[in-house]
LOFIVO-894149 format. One line per 2 residues: number of its first residue (from 1); for each residue x, y, z of N, C-alpha, C. Coordinates in Angstrom, 3 decimals, always signed. Layout:
REM LOFIVO-894149
NUM = X,Y,Z,X,Y,Z,X,Y,Z  ...
This chain:
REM LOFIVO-894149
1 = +8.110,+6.773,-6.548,+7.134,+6.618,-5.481,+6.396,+7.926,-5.216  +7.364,+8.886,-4.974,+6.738,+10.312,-4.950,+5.339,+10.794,-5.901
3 = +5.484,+10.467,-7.268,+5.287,+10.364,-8.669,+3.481,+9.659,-8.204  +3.701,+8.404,-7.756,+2.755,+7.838,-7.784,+1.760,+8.495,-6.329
5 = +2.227,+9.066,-5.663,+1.359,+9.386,-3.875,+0.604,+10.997,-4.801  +1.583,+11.883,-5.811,+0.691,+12.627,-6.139,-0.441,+12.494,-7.023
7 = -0.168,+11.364,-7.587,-1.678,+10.623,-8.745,-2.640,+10.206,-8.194  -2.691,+9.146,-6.968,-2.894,+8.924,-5.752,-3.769,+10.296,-5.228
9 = -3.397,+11.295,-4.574,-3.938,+12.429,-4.257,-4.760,+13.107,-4.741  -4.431,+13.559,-6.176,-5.151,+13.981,-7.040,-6.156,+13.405,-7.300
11 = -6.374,+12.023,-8.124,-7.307,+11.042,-8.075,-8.218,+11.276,-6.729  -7.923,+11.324,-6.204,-8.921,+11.327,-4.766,-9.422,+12.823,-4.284
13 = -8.908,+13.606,-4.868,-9.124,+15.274,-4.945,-10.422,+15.156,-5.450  -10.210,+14.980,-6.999,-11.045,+14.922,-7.801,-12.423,+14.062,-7.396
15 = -12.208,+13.254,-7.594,-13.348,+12.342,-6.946,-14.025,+12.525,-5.585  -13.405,+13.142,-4.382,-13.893,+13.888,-3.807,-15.027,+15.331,-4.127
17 = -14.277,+16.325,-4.994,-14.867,+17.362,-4.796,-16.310,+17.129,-6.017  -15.841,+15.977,-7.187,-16.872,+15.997,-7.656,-18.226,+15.112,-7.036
19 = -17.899,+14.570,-6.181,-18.876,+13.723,-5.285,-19.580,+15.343,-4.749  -18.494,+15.512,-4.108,-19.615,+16.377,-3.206,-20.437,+17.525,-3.784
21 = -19.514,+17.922,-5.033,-20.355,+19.012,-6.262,-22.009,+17.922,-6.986  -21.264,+17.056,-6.722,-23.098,+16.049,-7.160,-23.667,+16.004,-6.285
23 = -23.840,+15.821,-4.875,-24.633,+15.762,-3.828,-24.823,+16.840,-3.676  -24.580,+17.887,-3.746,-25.133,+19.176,-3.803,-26.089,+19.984,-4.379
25 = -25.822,+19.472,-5.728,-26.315,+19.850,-7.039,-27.806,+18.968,-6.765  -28.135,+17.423,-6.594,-28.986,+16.709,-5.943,-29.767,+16.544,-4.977
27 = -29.310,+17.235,-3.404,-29.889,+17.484,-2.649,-29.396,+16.387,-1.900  -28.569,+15.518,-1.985,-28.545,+14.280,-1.460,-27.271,+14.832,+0.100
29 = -27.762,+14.095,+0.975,-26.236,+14.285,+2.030,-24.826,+13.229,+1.756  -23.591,+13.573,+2.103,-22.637,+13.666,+1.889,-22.394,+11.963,+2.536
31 = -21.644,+11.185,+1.869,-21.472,+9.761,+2.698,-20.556,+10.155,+3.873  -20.731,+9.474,+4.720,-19.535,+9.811,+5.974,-17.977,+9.184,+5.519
33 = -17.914,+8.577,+4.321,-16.210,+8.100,+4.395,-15.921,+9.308,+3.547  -16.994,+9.534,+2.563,-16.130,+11.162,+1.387,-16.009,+12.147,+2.346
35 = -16.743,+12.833,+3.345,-16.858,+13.567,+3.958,-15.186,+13.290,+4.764  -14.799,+11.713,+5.195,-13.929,+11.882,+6.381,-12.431,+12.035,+5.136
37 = -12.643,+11.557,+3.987,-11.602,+11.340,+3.024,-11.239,+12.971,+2.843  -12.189,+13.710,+2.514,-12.357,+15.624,+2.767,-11.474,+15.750,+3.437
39 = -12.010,+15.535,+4.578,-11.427,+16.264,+5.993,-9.410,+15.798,+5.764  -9.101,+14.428,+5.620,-7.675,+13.581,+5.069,-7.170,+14.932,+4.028
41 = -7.735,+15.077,+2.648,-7.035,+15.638,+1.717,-6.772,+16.996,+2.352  -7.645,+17.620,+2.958,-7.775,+19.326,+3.266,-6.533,+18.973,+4.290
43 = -6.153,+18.211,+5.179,-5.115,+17.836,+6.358,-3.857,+18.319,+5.410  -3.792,+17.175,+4.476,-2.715,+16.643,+3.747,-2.137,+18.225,+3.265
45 = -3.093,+19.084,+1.894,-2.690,+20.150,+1.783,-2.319,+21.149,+2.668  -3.255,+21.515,+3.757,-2.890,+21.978,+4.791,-0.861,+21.824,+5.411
47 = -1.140,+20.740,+5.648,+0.318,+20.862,+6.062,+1.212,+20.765,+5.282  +1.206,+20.300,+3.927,+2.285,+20.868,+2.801,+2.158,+22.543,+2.764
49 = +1.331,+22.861,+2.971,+1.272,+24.779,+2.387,+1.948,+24.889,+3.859  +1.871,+24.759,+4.956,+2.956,+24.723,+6.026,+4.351,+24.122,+6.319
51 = +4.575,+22.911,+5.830,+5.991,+22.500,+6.131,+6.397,+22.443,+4.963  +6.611,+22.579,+3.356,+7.304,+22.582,+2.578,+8.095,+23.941,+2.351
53 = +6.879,+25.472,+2.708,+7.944,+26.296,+2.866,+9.208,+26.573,+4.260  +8.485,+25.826,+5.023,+9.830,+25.577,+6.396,+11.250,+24.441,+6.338
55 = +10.641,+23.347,+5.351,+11.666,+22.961,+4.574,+12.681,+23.569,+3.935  +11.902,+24.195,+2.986,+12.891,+25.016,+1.740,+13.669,+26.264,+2.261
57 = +13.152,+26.897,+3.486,+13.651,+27.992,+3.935,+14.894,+27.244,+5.532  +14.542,+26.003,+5.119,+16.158,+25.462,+6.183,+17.251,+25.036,+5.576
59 = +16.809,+25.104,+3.497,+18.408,+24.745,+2.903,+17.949,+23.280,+2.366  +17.029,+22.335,+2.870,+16.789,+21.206,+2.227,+16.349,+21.101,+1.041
61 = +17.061,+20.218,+0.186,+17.077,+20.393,-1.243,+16.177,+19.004,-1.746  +15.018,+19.056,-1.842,+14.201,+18.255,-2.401,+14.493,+17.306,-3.088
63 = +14.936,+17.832,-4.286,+15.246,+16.822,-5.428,+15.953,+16.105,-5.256  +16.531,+16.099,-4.388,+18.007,+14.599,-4.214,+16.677,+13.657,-3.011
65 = +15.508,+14.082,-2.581,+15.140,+13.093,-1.533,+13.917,+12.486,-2.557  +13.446,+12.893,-3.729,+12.559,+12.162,-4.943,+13.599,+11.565,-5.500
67 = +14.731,+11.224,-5.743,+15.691,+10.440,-6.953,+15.621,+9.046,-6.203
């Protein structure tokens, strides 16, 4: 499941930043759902670069909660 939410993510990374690298490149403005999907992914990373090292630094051992 884990496996699949980061393909999931990525997929939508991508397709995000290249949307908005084409509307740029075009002149065109940004749709309001890519723009709000943006704002979702930047959240998402955001708080992994914050709670995974507060995880790992309390002793919780990951790999037994992906099996």
């Amino acid at each position: 499941m884990l496996q699949f939410a980061m393909m999931l993510y990525a997929l939508l990374l991508v397709f995000v930043l290249t949307s908005a690298a084409r509307n740029k490149r075009e002149g065109r403005a940004h749709a309001p759902m890519l723009v709000y999907v943006g704002y979702l992914l930047c959240g998402i990373s955001a708080g992994a670069a914050v709670g995974l090292p507060l995880v790992v630094s309390m002793g919780v051992d990951l790999s037994t909660l992906a099996a």
